[in-house]
C-alpha positions in Angstrom: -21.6 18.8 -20.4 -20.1 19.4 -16.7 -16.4 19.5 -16.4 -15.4 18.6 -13.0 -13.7 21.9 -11.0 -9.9 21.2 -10.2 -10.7 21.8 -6.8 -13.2 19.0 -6.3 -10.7 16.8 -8.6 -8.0 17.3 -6.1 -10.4 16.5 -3.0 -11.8 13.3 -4.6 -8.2 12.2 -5.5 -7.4 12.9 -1.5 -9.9 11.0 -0.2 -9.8 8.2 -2.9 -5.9 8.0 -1.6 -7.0 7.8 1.7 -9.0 4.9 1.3 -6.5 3.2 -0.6 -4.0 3.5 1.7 -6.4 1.9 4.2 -6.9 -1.0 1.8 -3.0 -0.8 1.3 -2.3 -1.1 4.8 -4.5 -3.7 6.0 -3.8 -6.1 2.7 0.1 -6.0 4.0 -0.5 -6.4 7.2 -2.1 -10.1 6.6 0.1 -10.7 3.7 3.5 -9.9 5.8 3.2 -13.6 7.8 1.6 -15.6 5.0 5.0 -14.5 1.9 7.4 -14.9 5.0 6.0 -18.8 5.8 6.6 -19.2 1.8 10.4 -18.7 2.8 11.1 -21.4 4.7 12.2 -20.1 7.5 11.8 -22.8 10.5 12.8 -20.7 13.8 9.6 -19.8 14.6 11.1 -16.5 17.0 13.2 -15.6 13.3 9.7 -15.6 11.6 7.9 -14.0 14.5 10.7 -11.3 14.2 10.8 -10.9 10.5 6.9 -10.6 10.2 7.1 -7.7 13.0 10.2 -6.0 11.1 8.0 -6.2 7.7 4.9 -4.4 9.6 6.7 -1.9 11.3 8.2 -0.8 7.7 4.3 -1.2 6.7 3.5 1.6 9.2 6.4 4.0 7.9 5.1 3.2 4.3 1.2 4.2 5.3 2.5 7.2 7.0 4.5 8.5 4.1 1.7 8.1 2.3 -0.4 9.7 4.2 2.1 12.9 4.7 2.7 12.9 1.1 -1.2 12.7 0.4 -1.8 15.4 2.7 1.3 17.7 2.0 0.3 17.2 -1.8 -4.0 18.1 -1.4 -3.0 21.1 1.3 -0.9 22.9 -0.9 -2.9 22.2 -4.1 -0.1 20.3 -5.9 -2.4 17.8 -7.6 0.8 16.4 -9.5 1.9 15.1 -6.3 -1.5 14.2 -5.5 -1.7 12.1 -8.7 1.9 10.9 -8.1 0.8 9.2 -4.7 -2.1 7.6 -6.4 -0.1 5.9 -8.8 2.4 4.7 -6.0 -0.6 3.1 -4.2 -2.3 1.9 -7.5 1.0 -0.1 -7.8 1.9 -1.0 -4.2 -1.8 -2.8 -4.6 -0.6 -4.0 -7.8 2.2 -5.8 -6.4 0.8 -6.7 -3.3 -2.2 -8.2 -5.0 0.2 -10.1 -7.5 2.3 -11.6 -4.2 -1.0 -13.1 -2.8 -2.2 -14.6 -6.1 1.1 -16.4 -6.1 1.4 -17.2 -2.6 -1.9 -18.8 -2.9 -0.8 -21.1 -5.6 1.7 -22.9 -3.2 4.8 -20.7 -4.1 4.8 -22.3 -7.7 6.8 -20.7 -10.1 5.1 -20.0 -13.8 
């Protein structure tokens, strides 16, 4: 029986992260417009402005992240590494949730 090294533990959890921040990113980014129509906002330049606002603190998420994925594999701290991936696991988590309910018409269960 092969035990996996801690090294090569630490470099699969890196580049799993990577790739989930990827998915992260790109599920936010067409989820931002679609939960801020579900809140009946009816200026259209208020919801234009609201969906860039929620995007641009997208892009400061991904790249805290990404810096704490990084800072985390680099210096061989795979507590950090496996703190990241449980922050991403659940940012999906939520994200995932928000679209499952925005698909059902905003109903309430």
């Amino acid at each position: 029986m092969n035990i996996i090294s801690p090294e090569l533990f630490l470099l699969s959890l890196f580049v799993l992260n990577i790739l989930l921040i990827l998915v992260d990113a790109s599920l936010g980014y067409h989820l931002a417009p679609r939960l801020l129509l579900l809140s009946g906002q009816d200026d259209p330049e208020l919801r234009e402005s609201s969906v860039r606002s929620v995007r641009g603190m997208l892009t400061l998420l991904v790249a805290l992240y990404m810096f704490l994925n990084c800072l985390g594999y680099f210096r061989g701290n795979s507590i950090l590494v496996l703190i990241v991936t449980a922050m991403i696991v659940f940012d999906l988590g939520g994200q995932f949730y928000l679209r499952r309910r925005s698909g059902r018409g905003g109903e309430h269960s």
